[in-house]
Structure formats: C-alpha cells, structure tokens
C-alpha positions in Angstrom: -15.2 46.0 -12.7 -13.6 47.5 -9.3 -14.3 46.0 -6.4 -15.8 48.3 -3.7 -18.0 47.3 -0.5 -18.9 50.8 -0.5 -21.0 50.6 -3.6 -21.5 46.9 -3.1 -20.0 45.8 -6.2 -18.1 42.9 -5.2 -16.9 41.2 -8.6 -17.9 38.0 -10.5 -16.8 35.4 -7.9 -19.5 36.8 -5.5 -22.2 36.8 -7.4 -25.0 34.3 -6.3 -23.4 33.8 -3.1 -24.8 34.0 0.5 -23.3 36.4 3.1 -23.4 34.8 6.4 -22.9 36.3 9.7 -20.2 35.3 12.5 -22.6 34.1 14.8 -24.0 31.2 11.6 -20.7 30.4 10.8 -19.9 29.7 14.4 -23.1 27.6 14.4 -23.0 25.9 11.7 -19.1 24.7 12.4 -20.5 23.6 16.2 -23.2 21.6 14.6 -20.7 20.3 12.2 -17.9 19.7 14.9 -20.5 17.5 17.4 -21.7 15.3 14.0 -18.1 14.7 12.6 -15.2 14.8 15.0 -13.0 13.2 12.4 -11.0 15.4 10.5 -10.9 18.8 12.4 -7.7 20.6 11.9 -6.3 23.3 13.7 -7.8 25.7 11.4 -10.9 24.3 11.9 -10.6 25.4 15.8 -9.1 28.7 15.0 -12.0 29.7 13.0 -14.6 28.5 15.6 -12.6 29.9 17.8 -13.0 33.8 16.4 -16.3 33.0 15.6 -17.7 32.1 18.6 -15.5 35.4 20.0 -17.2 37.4 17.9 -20.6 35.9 17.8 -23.5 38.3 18.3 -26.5 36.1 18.8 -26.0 32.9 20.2 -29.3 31.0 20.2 -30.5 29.4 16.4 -34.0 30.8 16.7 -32.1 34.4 17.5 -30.2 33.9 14.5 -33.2 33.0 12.6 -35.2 36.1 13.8 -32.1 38.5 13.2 -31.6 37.1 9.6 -35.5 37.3 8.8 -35.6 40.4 10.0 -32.8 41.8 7.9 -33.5 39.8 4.9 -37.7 41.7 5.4 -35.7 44.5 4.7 -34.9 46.6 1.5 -31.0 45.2 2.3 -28.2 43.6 -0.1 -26.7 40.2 1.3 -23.7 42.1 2.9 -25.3 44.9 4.7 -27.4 41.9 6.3 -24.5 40.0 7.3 -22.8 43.4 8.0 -25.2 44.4 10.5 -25.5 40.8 11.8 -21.4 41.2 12.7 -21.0 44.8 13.7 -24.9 45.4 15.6 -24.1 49.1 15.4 -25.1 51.4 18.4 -26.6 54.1 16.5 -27.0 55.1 13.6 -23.9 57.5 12.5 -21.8 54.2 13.3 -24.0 52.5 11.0 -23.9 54.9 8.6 -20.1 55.0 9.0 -19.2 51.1 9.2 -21.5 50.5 6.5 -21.8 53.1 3.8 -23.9 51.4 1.3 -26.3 52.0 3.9 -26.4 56.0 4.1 -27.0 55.8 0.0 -29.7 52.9 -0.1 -31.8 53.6 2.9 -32.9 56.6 4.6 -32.0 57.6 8.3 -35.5 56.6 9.5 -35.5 53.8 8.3 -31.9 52.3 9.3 -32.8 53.9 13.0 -35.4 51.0 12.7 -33.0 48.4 11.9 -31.1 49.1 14.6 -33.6 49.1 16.8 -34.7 45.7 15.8 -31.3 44.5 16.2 -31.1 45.6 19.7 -33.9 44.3 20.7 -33.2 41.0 19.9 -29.8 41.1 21.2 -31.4 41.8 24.5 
C-alpha cells in the first residue's frame, strides 16, 4: 500500500496510533520538563522549542475543547490534528491544506469547523 495523506492511507506503522497537535505535544513535554529535569537533551529543547512556536492554543482546557470538538466530528485522527496545527482561515485553505477534507465532508459542514475553531482561539 502507497502512502498518501491525501486519501489518508498512511501504512501499517500508523495504524492504531494517535495524532496529536503541536500545541499537546508542547504541553505535554512542559508538564514532562517541570516533573523530570534530569535527562533533557538538546533535542528535547529544540522540540519544545518549535512546538511552543507553533502552538495554537495554549491553555489545557482549550486544548481539551478544540480536541473534543474535532474528535464530535465525522474527522479521521489527522484531519483533527491537521486542523488543530494549521486553524485554517477559511475554508478554500482548508480545503486546500487538507484535501481529505473536500472528499469526506461537505463545504457546510467544514465552514462549521472552522468556525468552531476560531472561536476558541479567540
């Protein structure tokens, strides 16, 4: 099998996994950084580093709305964390970042999305 995000085929060592976002990466290596000083290499910081850079939604409980929002939805595990990254402005950019969404969802409803998104963000 081909790997294509596209068509969300993503091969055999993806399968049962768990997309996360940016913005729960960067909070769960924070959490992890204040228990466990010990150990953290300079990977480590580089990663929390462009995390945090590019981290959408910075409080837990907006994480925690965002991802139940998302997850509500008719979505696959990558257009969540997809969406969770990239918080399109509208929806050809959506549509256009994220093609699985344009074949899987109709305009409506990814307008919607968005819309969610946005608000939170606010």
């Amino acid at each position: 099998m081909e790997e294509d995000a596209s068509t969300l085929e993503f091969g055999v060592d993806f399968e049962n996994t768990k997309c996360l976002s940016n913005s729960e990466v960067a909070l769960i290596l924070d959490i992890s950084k204040q228990e466990d000083d010990v150990g953290m290499t300079p990977m480590y910081d580089q990663t929390l580093k462009y995390v945090q850079r590019f981290n959408k939604f910075k409080s837990k409980a907006m994480l925690q709305e965002v991802r139940n929002k998302l997850e509500s939805r008719n979505l696959h595990a990558f257009e969540v964390a997809c969406l969770a990254n990239l918080v399109p402005d509208d929806l050809e950019e959506a549509k256009e970042l994220i093609p699985s969404l344009s074949t899987r969802l109709d305009d409506d409803e990814i307008d919607a999305i968005l819309k969610e998104l946005h608000q939170i963000q606010d």
